[in-house]
N, C-alpha and C positions, 0 to 999 in steps of 0.2 A: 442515643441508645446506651451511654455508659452509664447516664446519669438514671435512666431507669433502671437498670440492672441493679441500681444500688437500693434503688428502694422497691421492687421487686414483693419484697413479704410482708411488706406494710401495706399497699394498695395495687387496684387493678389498675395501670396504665396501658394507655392504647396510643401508639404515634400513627401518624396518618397523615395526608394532604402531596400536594405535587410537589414539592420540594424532596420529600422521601424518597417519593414512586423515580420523581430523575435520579436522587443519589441512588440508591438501589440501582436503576436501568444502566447507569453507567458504572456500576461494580461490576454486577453482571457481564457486561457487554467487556470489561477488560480482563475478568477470569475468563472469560471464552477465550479470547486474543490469547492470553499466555498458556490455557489447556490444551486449543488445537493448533497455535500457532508452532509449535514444533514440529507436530505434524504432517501442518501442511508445509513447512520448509524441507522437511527429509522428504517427502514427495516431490515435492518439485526440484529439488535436485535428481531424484530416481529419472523423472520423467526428462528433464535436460538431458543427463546421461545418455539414456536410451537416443535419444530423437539425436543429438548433435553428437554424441559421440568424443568432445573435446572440451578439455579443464574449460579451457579460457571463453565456450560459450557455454559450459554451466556455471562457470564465476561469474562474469559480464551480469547477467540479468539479476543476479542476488543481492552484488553490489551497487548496482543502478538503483534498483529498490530500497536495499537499505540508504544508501545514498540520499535519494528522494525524500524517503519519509525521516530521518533525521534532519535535514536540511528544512523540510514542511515544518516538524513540529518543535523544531526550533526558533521558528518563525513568527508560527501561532504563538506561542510562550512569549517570547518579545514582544507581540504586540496586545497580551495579553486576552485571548482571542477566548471567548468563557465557553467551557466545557458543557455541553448539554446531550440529548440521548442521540440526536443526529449528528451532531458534529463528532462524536464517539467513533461512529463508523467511517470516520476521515481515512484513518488508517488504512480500513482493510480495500476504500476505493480507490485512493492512492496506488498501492502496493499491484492492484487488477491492471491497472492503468497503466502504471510503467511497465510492470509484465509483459504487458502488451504490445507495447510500443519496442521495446527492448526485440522481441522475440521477431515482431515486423522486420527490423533494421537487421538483423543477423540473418533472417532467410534471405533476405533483398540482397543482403552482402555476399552473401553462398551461392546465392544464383550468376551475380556477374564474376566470380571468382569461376565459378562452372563453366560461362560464357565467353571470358575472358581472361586466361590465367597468366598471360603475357604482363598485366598491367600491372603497375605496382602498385603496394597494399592500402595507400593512401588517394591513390585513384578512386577503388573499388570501393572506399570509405567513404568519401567525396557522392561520388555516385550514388550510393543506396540513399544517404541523409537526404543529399539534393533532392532525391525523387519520394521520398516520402516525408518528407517536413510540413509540406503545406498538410497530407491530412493527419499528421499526429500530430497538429495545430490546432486544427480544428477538432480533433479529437477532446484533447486535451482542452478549450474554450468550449465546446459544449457541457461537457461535463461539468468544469468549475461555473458555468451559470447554473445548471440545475442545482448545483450543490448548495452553491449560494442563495438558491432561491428558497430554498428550506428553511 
């Protein structure tokens, strides 16, 4: 695109073909990520707030994520994993993913804290992982096949 810009008023130049259409869909696709990506993080802390009530479970789930997805695309990069218009949207299924799972383990943990408030903290930590590992295992392996399978 630079190099037609340069010659612009000497002739009509047209780019085109599926190399563009992906560099294109993956610009796109990362100005979205950083236009509503603020957005949706000051939401999701409002919405933490509200529902838990406490710093340390609207921290926990922000940092898992950020966690996560640093940790992911550090990974990709290393093994130099090639950017295309699916593997683009790594991020934002990531990000849903641990969300999810995060948010699992803190109500799981709040319920036996409710049930049992004698126990100590590492007990109740102990307990909620144990009892939900196997499906945010399987969580997390279905997903990464369908991902993969794209």
């Amino acid at each position: 695109r630079e190099v037609m810009d340069r010659h612009r008023e000497s002739a009509d130049l047209y780019l085109g073909g599926v190399p563009m259409i992906a560099d294109d869909m993956i610009t796109y696709v990362g100005n979205d990520i950083v236009t509503f990506g603020s957005g949706v993080v000051l939401f999701l802390i409002g919405s933490l707030a509200i529902l838990f009530r406490r710093l340390r479970f609207v921290a926990l789930p922000l940092l898992t994520c950020g966690y996560t997805v640093l940790i992911m695309t550090g990974l990709l990069g290393f093994l130099h994993w090639p950017v295309t218009v699916i593997s683009s949207n790594f991020v934002s299924l990531l990000l849903i993913l641990t969300m999810s799972m995060t948010l699992h383990l803190i109500v799981r943990y709040r319920q036996y804290l409710a049930r049992h408030p004698h126990l100590p903290q590492i007990e109740l930590v102990k307990e909620a992982v144990y009892t939900l590992a196997r499906p945010c295992l399987f969580a997390a392996l279905t997903t990464a096949v369908a991902f993969i399978s794209l």
